[in-house]
C-alpha positions, 0 to 999 in steps of 0.5 A: 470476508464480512468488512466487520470480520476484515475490520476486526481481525486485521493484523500489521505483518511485517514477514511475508511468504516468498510468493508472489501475489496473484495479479488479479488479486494485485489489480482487485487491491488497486481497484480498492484504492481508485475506487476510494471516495476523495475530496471533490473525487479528486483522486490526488493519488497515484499508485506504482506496483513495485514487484522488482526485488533490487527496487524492493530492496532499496525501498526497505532501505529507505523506509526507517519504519519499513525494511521489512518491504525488501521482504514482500513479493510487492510494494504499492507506493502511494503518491500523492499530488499536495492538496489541502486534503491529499493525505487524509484522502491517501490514507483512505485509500490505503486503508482500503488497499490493506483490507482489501488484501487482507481480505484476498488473504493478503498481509500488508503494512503501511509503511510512513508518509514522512521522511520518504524524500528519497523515495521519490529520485528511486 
């Protein structure tokens, strides 16, 4: 898929099949965000693939904005060491996660980076 048409035809999907994602299509996405450009080359980023449904669950319970990850046959948890440039960096990272999953075939969604406090004792 062209970046532009990636770009374009993005969409946030909130369902999700009951099928597992590809493990070379799950490394391709994280390579996308490693690969990202960041402040200094930094990388203030680390990345967790969550893929267990009992762990899957209590992140949808936990995120208010995204229940519906108790759904998806993965989450990628973004973490980030607190820099003066770690969130605009984050957030360019998972941009190029999301197209690069949509671009695999992949819908995903980002879920908040606020209010996730709990997130961190899971």
């Amino acid at each position: 898929m062209e970046v532009f048409d990636a770009v374009r035809t993005l969409l946030a999907v909130r369902n999700y099949q009951d099928k597992p994602v590809p493990p070379e299509v799950v490394r391709r996405i994280i390579e996308a965000g490693r690969l990202t450009g960041s402040s200094m080359n930094r990388q203030p980023w680390h990345f967790i693939v969550v893929e267990n449904r009992d762990t899957l669950r209590q992140l949808g319970a936990l995120a208010k904005t995204g229940p519906y990850i108790a759904q998806a046959p993965l989450a990628i948890v973004v973490a980030i060491e607190r820099t003066m440039f770690s969130v605009s960096d984050a957030s360019r990272a998972i941009q190029s996660m999301i197209l690069t999953a949509w671009s695999e075939r992949v819908g995903s969604n980002w879920v908040g980076f606020r209010g996730l406090e709990e997130v961190n004792r899971s």
